[in-house]
C-alpha positions as a Markdown table, in Angstrom:
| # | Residue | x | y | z |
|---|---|---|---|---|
| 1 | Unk | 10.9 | 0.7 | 14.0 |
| 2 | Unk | 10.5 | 1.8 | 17.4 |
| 3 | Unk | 10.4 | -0.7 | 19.9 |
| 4 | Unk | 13.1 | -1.1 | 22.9 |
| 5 | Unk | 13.5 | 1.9 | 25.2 |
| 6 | Unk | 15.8 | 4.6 | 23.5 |
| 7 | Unk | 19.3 | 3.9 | 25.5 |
| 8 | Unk | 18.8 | -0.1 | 24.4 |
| 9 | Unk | 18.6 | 0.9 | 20.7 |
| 10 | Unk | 21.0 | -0.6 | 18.6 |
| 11 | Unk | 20.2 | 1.1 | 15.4 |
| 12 | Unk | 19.2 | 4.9 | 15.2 |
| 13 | Unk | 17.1 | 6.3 | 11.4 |
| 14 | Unk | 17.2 | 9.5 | 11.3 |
| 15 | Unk | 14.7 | 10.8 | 8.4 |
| 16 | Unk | 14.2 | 14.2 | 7.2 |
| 17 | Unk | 10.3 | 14.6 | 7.0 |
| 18 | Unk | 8.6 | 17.2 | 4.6 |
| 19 | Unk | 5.4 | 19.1 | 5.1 |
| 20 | Unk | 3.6 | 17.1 | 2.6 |
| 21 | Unk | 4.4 | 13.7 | 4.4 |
| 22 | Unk | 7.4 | 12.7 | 1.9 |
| 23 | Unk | 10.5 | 11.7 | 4.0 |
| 24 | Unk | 13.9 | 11.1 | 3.0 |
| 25 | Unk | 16.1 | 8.5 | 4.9 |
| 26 | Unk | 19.4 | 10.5 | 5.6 |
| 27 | Unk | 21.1 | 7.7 | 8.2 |
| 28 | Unk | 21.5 | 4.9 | 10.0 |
| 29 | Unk | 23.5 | 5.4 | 13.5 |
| 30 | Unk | 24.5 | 2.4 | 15.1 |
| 31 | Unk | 25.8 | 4.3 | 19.1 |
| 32 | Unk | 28.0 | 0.6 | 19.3 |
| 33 | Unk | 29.8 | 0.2 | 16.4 |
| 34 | Unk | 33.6 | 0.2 | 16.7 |
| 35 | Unk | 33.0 | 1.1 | 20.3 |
| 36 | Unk | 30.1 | 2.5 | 22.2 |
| 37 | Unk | 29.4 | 6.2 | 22.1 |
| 38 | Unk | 26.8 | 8.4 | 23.6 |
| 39 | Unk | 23.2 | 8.0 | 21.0 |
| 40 | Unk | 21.5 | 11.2 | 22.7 |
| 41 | Unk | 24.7 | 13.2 | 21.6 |
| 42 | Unk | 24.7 | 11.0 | 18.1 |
| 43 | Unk | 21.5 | 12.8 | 17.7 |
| 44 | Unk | 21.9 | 16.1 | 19.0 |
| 45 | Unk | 25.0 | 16.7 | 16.3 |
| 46 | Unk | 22.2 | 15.9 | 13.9 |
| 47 | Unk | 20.6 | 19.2 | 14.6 |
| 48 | Unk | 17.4 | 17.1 | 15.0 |
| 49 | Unk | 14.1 | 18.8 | 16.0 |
| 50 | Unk | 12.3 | 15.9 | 17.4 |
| 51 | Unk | 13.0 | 12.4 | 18.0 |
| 52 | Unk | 10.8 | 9.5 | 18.7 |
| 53 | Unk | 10.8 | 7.0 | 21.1 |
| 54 | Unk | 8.7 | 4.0 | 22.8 |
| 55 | Unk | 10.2 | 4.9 | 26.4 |
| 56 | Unk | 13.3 | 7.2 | 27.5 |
| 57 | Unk | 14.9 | 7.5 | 31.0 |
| 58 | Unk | 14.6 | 10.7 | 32.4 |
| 59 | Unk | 18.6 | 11.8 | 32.2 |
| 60 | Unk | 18.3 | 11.5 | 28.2 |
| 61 | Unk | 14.8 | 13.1 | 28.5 |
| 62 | Unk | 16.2 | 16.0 | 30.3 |
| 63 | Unk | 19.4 | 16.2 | 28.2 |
| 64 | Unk | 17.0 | 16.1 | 24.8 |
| 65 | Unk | 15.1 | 18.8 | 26.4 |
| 66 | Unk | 18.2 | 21.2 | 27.2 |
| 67 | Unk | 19.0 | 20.8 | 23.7 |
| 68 | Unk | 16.0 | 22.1 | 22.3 |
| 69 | Unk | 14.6 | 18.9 | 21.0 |
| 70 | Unk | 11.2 | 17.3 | 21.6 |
| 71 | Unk | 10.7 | 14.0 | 22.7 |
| 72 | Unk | 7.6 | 12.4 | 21.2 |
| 73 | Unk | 6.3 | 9.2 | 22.2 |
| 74 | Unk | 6.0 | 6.4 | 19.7 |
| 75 | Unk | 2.7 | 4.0 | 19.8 |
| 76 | Unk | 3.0 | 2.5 | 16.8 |
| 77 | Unk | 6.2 | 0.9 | 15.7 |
| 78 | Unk | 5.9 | 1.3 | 11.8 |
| 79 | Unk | 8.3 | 3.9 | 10.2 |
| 80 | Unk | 5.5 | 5.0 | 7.5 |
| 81 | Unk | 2.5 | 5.5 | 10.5 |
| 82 | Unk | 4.8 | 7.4 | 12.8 |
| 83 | Unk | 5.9 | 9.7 | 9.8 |
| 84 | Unk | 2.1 | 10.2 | 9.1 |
| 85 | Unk | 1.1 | 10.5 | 12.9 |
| 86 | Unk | 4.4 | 13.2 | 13.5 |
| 87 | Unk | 3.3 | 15.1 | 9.9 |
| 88 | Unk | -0.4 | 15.5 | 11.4 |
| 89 | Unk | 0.4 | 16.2 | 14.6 |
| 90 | Unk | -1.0 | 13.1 | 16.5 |
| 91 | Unk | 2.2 | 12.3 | 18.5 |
| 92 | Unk | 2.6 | 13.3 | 22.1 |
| 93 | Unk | 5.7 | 15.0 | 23.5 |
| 94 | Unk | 6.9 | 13.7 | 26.5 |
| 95 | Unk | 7.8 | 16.9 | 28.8 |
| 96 | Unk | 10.2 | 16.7 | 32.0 |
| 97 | Unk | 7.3 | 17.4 | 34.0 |
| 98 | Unk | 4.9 | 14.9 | 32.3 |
| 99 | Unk | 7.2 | 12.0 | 32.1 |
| 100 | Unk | 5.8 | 10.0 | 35.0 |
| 101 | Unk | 2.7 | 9.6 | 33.0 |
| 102 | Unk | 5.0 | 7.9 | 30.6 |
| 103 | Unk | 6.4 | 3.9 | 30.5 |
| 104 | Unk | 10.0 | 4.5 | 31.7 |
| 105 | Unk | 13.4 | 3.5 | 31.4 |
| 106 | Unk | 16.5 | 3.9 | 34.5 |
């Protein structure tokens, strides 16, 4: 679920999500355990092409963004609905020069 801003996440799913809406669960990352590391760079070595988030501050925004991977913006916090909302296209990215229209974090 997608709740708390992104850098107050304590647990991290990352899914792999096929055309036809089917989605595997490949991994739970947990940024805290056995000491704190960075989560945008936990995600990043993922190779991710999106990630979705209630609210981001803008320094992991910007860092997603250098990266090459889109921010969308989470309304509901149900894994299955985001899945369907990101597999029809319904989520909205949240660009470095949109993200003052956007509830943020630090």
């Amino acid at each position: 679920m997608v709740t708390a801003p992104f850098e107050e996440s304590e647990l991290l799913d990352h899914y792999e999500v096929h055309e036809d809406g089917k989605f595997d669960h490949l991994a739970q990352i947990r940024p805290c355990l056995g000491g704190c590391s960075d989560p945008v760079e936990a995600i990043t070595r993922r190779e991710v092409k999106a990630t979705i988030v209630a609210r981001i501050s803008p320094g992991s925004l910007m860092r997603f963004s250098n990266s090459g991977i889109k921010v969308l913006r989470a309304d509901n916090p149900a894994v299955r609905s985001l899945i369907d909302s990101f597999v029809a296209g319904e989520l909205e990215e949240i660009s470095i020069d949109r993200f003052g229209e956007f509830g943020k974090t630090g």
